[in-house]
N, C-alpha and C positions, 0 to 999 in steps of 0.2 A: 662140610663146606667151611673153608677157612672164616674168620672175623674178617668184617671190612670197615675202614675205619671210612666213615663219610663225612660230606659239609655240613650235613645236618644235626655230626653229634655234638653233646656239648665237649668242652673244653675239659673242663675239671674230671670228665668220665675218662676223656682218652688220654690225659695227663696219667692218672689212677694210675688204668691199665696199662698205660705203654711208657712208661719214666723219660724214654730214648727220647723223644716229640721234643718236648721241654727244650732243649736244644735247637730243635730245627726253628722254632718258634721265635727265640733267641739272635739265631743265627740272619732270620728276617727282620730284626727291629721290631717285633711283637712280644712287646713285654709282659705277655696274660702270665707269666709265673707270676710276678710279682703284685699284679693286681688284683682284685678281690671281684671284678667284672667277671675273670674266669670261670668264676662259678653257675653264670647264667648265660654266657654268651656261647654261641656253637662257631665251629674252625670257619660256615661262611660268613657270620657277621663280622667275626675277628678280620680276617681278609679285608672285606670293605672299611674296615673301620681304618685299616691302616695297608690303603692303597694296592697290597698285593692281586695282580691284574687278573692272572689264570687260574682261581681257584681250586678249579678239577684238575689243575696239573702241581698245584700244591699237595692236595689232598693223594693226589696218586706216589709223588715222594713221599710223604708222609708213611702210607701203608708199603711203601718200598724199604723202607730205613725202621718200621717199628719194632721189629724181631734182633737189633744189629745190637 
């Protein structure tokens, strides 16, 4: 069974593994590259922290675009 990348992992793990994300993250005004929060915060706190409404349809582009 494939990985799935979810809301509840951290940031800094799925950054690791998937480099592609870093961009998407970017591409929202979610600057966790550059902050050092990444390291403890997971993809749903990030979300709330800066407004993005649909979480699970973030997270589902997300594992759409990590392979690309």
């Amino acid at each position: 069974m494939p990985e799935v990348i979810k809301k509840t992992d951290y940031i800094k793990n799925v950054f690791k593994k998937y480099p592609i994300i870093r961009d998407a993250f970017i591409d929202k005004n979610m600057h966790c590259v550059g902050c050092e929060i990444y390291k403890f915060a997971t993809i749903a706190e990030s979300c709330n922290n800066h407004d993005i409404g649909n979480v699970d349809e973030f997270v589902e582009f997300l594992n759409d675009i990590k392979h690309k």
